[in-house]
N, C-alpha and C positions, 0 to 999 in steps of 0.2 A: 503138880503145878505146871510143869515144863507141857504136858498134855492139853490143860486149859488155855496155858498162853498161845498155844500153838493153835488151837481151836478159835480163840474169839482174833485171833489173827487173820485167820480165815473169812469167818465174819465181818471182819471190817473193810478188810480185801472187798469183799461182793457189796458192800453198803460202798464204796469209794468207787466202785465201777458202774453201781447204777448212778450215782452222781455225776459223775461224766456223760453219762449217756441222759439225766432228766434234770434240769437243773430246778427245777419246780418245788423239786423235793428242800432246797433250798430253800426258793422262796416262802413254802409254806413252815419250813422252822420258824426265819424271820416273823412272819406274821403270828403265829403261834406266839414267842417268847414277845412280841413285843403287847400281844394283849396278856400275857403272863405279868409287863411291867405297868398296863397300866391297871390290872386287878391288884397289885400288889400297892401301886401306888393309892388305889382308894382305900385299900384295908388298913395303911399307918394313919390315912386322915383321918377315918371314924375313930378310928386308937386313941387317937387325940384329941377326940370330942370334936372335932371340927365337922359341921352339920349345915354351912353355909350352902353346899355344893347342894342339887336335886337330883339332877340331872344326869348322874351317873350311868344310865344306858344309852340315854343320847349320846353323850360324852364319846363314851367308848364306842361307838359305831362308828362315829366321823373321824375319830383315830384310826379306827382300822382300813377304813375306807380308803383316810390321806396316804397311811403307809403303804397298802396296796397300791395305790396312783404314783407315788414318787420310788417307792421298791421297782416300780416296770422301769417308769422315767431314767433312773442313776443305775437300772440294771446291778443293783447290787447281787444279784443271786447269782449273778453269772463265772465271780469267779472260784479258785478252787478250794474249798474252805481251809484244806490241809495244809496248804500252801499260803493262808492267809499273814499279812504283817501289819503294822501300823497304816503304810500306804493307805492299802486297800481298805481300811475301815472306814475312809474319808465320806463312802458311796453310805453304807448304810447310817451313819453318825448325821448327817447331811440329812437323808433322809425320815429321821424320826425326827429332825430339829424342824423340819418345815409342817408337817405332821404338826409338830408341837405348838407350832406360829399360830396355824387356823383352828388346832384348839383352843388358846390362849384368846385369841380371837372372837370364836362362838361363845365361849364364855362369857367376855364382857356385853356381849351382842342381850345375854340372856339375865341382865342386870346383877351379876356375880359378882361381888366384893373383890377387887382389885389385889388386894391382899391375900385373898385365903385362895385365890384362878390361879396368882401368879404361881405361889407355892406348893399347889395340885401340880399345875404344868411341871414345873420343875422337878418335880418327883418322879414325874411319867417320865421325862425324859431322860435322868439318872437311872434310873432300873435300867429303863430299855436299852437303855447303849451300854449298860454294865451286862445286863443278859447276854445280850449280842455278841460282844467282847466275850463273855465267859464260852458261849454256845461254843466260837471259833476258835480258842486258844484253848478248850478242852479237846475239839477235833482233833486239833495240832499234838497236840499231848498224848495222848493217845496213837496217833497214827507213827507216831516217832518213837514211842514205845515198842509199837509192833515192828516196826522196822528195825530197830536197836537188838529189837530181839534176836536178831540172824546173823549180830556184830562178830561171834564163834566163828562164823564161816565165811565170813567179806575181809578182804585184804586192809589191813590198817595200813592206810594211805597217807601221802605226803604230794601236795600241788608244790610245782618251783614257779617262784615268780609271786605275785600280790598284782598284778593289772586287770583291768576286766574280765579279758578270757581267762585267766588263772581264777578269779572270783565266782566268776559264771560256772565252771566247773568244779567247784567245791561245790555251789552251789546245787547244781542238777544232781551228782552225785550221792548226795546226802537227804536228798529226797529224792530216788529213786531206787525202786527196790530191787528192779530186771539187773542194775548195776551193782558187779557185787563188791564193791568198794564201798568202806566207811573210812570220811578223810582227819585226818587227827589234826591237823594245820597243815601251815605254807612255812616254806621255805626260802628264807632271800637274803640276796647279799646286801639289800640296803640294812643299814646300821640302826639306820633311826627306826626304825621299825620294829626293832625288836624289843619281845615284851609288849606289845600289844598285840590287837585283837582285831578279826575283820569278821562279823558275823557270829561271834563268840568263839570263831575259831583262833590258838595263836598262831603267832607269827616267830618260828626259829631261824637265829641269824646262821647262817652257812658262814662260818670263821674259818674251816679248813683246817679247825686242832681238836675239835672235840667231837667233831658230827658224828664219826662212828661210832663214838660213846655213845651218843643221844641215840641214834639209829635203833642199837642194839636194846638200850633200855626201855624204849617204849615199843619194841617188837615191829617195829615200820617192815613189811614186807614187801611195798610197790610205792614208787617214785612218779610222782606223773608229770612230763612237763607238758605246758601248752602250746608249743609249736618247737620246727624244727630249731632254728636258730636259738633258741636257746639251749638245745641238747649239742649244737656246737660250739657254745660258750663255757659249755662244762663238763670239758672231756675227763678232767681229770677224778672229778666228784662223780661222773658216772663208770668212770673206770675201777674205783673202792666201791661201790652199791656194787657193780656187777660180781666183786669179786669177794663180798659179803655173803653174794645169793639173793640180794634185793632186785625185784623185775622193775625192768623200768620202759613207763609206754610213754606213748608221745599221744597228744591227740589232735587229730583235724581240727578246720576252724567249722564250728556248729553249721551243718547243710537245712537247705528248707525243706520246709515240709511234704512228706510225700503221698501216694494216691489216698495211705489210708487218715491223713492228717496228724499223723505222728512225727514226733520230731525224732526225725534218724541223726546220731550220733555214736561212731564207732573211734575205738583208739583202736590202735596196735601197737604192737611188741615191735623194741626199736630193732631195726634192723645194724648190720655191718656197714652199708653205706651212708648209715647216718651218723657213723663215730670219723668218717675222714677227717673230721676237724679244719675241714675248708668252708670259708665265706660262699655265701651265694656269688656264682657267679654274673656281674651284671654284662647286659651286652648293649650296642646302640641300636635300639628298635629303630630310632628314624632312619637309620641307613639300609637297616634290612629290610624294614618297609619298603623304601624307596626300590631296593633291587629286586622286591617279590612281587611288589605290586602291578597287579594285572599282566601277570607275566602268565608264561608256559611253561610249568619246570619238569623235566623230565628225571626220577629219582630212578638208577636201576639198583638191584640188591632191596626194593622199594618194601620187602617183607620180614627182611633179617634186622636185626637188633637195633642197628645203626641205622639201614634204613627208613624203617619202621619209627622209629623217633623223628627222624627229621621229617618226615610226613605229616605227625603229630603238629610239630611244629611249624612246619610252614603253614598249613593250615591256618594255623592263625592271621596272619598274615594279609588274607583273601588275594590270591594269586588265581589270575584267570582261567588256568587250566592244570591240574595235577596229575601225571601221566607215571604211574606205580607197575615198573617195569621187574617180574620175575620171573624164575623158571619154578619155581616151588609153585604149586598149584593149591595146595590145601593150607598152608600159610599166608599166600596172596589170598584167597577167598576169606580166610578170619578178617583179616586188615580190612579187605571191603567191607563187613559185615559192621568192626567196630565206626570205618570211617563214617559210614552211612548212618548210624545212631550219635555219633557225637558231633560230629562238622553236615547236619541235614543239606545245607545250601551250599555245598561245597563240591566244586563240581571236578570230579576226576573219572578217570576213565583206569581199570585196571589189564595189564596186557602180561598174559604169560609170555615169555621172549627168554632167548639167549644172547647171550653180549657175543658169543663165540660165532652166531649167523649175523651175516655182513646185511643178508635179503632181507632178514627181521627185522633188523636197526633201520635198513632203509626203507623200509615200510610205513617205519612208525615217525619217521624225520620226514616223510613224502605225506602224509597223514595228516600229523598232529603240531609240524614245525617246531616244537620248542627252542624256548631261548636260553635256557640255563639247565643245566645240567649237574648233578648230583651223581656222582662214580662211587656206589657203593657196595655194587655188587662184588667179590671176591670167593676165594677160597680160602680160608682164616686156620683151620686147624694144625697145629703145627707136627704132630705124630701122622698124621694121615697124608700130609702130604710129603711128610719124608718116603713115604710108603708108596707113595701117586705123585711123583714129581713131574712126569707131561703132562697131567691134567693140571696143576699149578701153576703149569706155563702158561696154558691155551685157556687160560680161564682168566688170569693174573695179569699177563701179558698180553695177548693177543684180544682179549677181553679187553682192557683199556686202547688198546693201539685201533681195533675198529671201530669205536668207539667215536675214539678220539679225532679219529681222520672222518670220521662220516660230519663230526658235529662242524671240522673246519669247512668240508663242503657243503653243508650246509648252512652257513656263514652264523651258529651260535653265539651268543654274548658272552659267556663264560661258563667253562666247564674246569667241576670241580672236583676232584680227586682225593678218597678217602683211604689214607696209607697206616704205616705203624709204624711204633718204635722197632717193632725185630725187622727192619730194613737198614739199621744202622748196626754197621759190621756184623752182616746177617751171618748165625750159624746153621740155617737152615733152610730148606728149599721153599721154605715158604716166604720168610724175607727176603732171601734174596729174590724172589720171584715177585716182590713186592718193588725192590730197591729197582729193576730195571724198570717194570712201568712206570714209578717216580722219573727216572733218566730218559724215555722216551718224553712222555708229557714236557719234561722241561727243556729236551732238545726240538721238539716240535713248537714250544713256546719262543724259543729264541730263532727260529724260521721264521717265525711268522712276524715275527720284528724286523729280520733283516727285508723282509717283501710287503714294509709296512700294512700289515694285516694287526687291525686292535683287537682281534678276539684275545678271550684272558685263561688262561691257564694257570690252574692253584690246586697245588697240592698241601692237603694237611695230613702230619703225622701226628700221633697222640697213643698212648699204651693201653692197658686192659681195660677194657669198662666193666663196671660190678653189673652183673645180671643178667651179662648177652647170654646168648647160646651157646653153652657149653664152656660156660665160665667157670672158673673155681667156686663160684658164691653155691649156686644154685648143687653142684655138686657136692660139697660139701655138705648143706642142706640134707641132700638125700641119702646121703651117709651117715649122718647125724639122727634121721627120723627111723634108719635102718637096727639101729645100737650102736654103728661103726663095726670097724674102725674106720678113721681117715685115714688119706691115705694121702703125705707129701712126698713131693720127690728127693727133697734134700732138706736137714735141718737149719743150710744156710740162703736158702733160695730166697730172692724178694724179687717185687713187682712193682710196677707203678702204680695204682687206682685211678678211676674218675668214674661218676654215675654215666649212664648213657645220655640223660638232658645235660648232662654238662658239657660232654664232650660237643653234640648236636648243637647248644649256643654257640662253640667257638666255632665250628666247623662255618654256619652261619654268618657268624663277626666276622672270620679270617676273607669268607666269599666277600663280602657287603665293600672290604676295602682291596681286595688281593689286587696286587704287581703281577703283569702275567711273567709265568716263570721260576714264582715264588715258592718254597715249599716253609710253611709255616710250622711248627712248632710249638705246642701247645705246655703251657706249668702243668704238672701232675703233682706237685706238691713232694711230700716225702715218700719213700719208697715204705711200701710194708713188705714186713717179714713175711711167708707165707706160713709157716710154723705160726706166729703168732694171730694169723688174721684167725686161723685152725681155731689155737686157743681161747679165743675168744668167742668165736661164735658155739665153740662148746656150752658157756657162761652163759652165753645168752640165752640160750637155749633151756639152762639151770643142772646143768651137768656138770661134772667133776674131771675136767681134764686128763686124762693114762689111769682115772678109776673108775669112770661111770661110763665116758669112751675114750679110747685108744689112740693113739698116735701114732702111726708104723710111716717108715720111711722106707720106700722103695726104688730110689735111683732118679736118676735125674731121665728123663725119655730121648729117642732120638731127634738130634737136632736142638734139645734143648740148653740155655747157660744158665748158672746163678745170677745174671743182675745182667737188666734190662739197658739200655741205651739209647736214651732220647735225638746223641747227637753223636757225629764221626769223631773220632779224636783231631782231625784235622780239620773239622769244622769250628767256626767260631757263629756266634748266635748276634743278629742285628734288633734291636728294639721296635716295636711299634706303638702307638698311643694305646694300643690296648694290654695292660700290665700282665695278664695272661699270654700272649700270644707274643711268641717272635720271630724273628726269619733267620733260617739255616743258611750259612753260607757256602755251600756247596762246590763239588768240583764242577765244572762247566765241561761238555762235548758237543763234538758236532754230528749234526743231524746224521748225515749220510752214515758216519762210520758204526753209529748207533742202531740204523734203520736195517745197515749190513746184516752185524752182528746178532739182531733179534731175529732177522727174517731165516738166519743161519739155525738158531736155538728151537725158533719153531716149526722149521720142516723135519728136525730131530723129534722134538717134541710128538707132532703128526704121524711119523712112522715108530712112535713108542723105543726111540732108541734112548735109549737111560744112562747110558756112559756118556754120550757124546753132548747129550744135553746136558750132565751136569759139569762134563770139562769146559763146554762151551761158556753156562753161568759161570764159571768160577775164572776164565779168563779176561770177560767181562767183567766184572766185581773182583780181583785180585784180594779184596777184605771179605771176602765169603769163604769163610774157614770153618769148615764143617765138625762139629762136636757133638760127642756121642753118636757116630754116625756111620757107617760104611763108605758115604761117599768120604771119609776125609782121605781114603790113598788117592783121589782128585787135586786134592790143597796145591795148588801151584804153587 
């Protein structure tokens, strides 16, 4: 049996593809079953003794005639018969009623007893729109037979939500067959809802006391919501599915059509950055607008994570000129390659460059003039540059400070500086390698106030982003596709999050209104575990946490703490209108003594002398206390 089904399953597959492809084949059912209703309607009249009618070839040709004329007209053939409802019946139903008129019509024309025309017609056109009907709603029946047939092997599904795109995707799903989802119902917290029905599908209320009762007993193995925002409305409900072993995807909103006319529609499997459990971040487009607009903006770092987003972004924007400043040569050329397909009329110019050549920068400021400026170039890894601390200097430092000063002589509108949380009570050579270009920038900000000069100066700090390069996300990832183990450093280590477009809006917002001088601040929300972020994207994955992959803890690295630091303990934080974003209230220095100090750090730096540069940081930054690390016999 299971052979046969499987066979005329086939068959009907190849008959539903030439349909697609000849819609003709249609038409001529139509026509066929509707002269099937009106042979069938002459054979009850004679039944009847009714003998008034002659005419019965005539008859039947100017029927088939009018159906063929108004079948083109109402294009009833056109649509998919599998796919047919009530709607859609309007075109052919329509069409054998008009049909039916100019028969009803040529009949009295041909001195036809008004009684026995009316009651012919009437007949011909009960058959025919009951054939039609049966023709479609057996297609139907059948085609969702052979589909139902694969229900063994397609995920018993659950949509959340009951709104259109939650509908829409029950829908597509359930008739189609490339998708191997059969959806059992929706899932919603409205109340009133429950116990009914949206397409014959139910509707179970999410109460939060029984669901994994219900879950369990009708075998639900995948959860689909229809967009993000509501997989951050229900962290809690996806946090028991995940831990049931239920997958749970998200899906885009339906894309259009593409070369081969197919409607492309893909979910995915939710990721880690979509359980933060944060609101979209919103930002003021009119102010960013207003500060990108027909500008020049110069991004350096314009190919790494951070910069590479705000590229994306500004982009939108339409800024005059976008000037994608790196030294990475085969990451700068991908960047080109996607800018150039997705921003067509967007016009930027790509320059491999170092921030550390003064001739470079001046080149590109003698060139290209920009007026705003994006500092995102750095050296971010925090083991490697415990290991490479002069290069964290002349990259970190000296890197912003030429920067910095080319863009004041070249009278810039506002240069904006992308720092971190490990610059607060840095344990490492890379924060604090961080924390002194924040202290340049903001002592060259408050110069330029004393020599009333309005260029703006902002710097923004903000902690890990889920995805950069060489991030825990992506790492773990590939430790996970490996068998594992993972690998954390400590069972009590946590971190801040935030996506890369999130951090990229504020960076943006904080530019559109910065105080020069100002180092802003960004909410990262609650800190995570790293143990548990581990945990969890085991799950996601459908794996068994220390049984299916492992969990090994192997020390904390150099240079690294347990718990991150958004602010100085002797900082206090000032509010801005934007509920994200605040301003640190910082120690203040003066230029000179600052300018001293660096120019000290980086001629150590230049001649690779590693003691003296890091006594020198550390006399500089007095809260730069080195752990897990060699340099701490340094700690002043």
């Amino acid at each position: 049996m299971n052979k046969i089904q499987k066979y005329l399953r086939y068959i009907f597959k190849i008959l539903m593809s030439i349909s697609l492809i000849n819609r003709w084949i249609v038409f001529i059912l139509d026509v066929l079953f509707c002269l099937l209703g009106f042979a069938t309607a002459v054979l009850i009249t004679d039944l009847n003794g009714h003998n008034e009618i002659t005419n019965y070839p005539l008859f039947g040709v100017i029927f088939i005639l009018c159906n063929l004329s108004w079948f083109v007209v109402f294009k009833s053939y056109r649509g998919l018969i599998r796919h047919s409802n009530l709607i859609e019946m309007w075109r052919p139903i329509v069409s054998i009623f008009f049909s039916c008129v100019i028969l009803f019509t040529v009949g009295l024309l041909f001195n036809s007893e008004l009684k026995f025309i009316f009651l012919f017609v009437e007949r011909v056109f009960l058959i025919s729109v009951f054939a039609l009907l049966f023709m479609r709603f057996f297609v139907v029946l059948i085609y969702n037979h052979t589909i139902n047939y694969t229900i063994s092997v397609r995920n018993k599904s659950l949509i959340y939500g009951i709104d259109t795109h939650s509908i829409a995707i029950a829908q597509w799903l359930n008739t189609s067959s490339s998708l191997q989802h059969q959806v059992q119902g929706f899932i919603s917290r409205n109340k009133d809802a429950h116990n009914t029905r949206i397409h014959g599908l139910p509707i179970h209320h999410l109460n939060g006391e029984n669901i994994d009762w219900f879950l369990r007993k009708n075998e639900v193995n995948t959860v689909i919501f229809p967009d993000y925002a509501s997989v951050r409305d229900e962290q809690n409900f996806i946090s028991m599915c995940i831990d049931m072993g239920i997958s749970i995807l998200v899906t885009p909103p339906f894309e259009n059509l593409d070369d081969s006319k197919k409607v492309r529609f893909q979910m995915k499997a939710i990721q880690f950055e979509d359980l933060l459990g944060r609101e979209e971040i919103q930002i003021d487009l009119e102010a960013i607008t207003k500060l990108t607009d027909n500008k020049t903006i110069l991004i350096t770092g314009a190919a790494g994570s951070i910069g590479s987003e705000l590229v994306r972004q500004i982009a939108r924007f339409k800024p005059k000129l976008l000037l994608l400043f790196d030294n990475a040569e085969t990451a700068l050329h991908n960047l080109q390659l996607e800018i150039e397909k997705d921003f067509p009329t967007l016009k930027f110019i790509p320059i491999i460059g170092d921030v550390r050549s003064e001739d470079r920068l001046h080149f590109v400021f003698r060139t290209y003039h920009p007026e705003i400026i994006y500092h995102a170039a750095a050296y971010k890894h925090v083991p490697l540059m415990e290991q490479n601390p002069c290069e964290a200097i002349l990259v970190n430092v000296l890197g912003t400070m030429n920067l910095s000063n080319i863009a004041l002589l070249n009278k810039v509108e506002s240069f904006v500086m992308i720092s971190t949380d490990k610059a607060v009570n840095p344990t490492n050579v890379m924060g604090a390698s961080k924390r002194i270009a924040e202290i340049y920038v903001q002592s060259l900000a408050k110069e330029c106030k004393k020599s009333a000069n309005n260029m703006i100066f902002v710097t923004t700090r903000f902690g890990n982003v889920l995805g950069s390069n060489g991030s825990v996300i992506p790492y773990f990832k590939e430790q996970i596709e490996k068998g594992g183990p993972i690998t954390v450093t400590d069972p009590e280590i946590v971190r801040y999050f935030m996506t890369i477009p999130e951090a990229c809006r504020l960076v943006l917002e904080a530019s559109s209104f910065g105080n020069s001088g100002e180092i802003y601040v960004f909410d990262m929300g609650k800190p995570v575990k790293i143990v548990d972020l581990a945990i969890r994207m085991i799950k996601l994955a459908g794996y068994i946490p220390y049984k299916d992959i492992d969990i090994q803890f192997i020390g904390l690295r150099p240079g690294e703490k347990l718990y991150e630091e958004l602010l100085n303990d002797a900082e206090t934080t000032i509010p801005t209108h934007h509920d994200k974003i605040t301003v640190a209230s910082v120690r203040q220095y003066e230029f000179d003594k600052v300018l001293a100090d660096i120019q000290t750090i980086i001629a150590y730096s230049k001649s690779v002398d590693i003691k003296n540069t890091i006594k020198m940081m550390k006399q500089m930054i007095p809260e730069f206390i080195s752990n897990n690390s060699p340099f701490s016999e340094f700690d002043v």
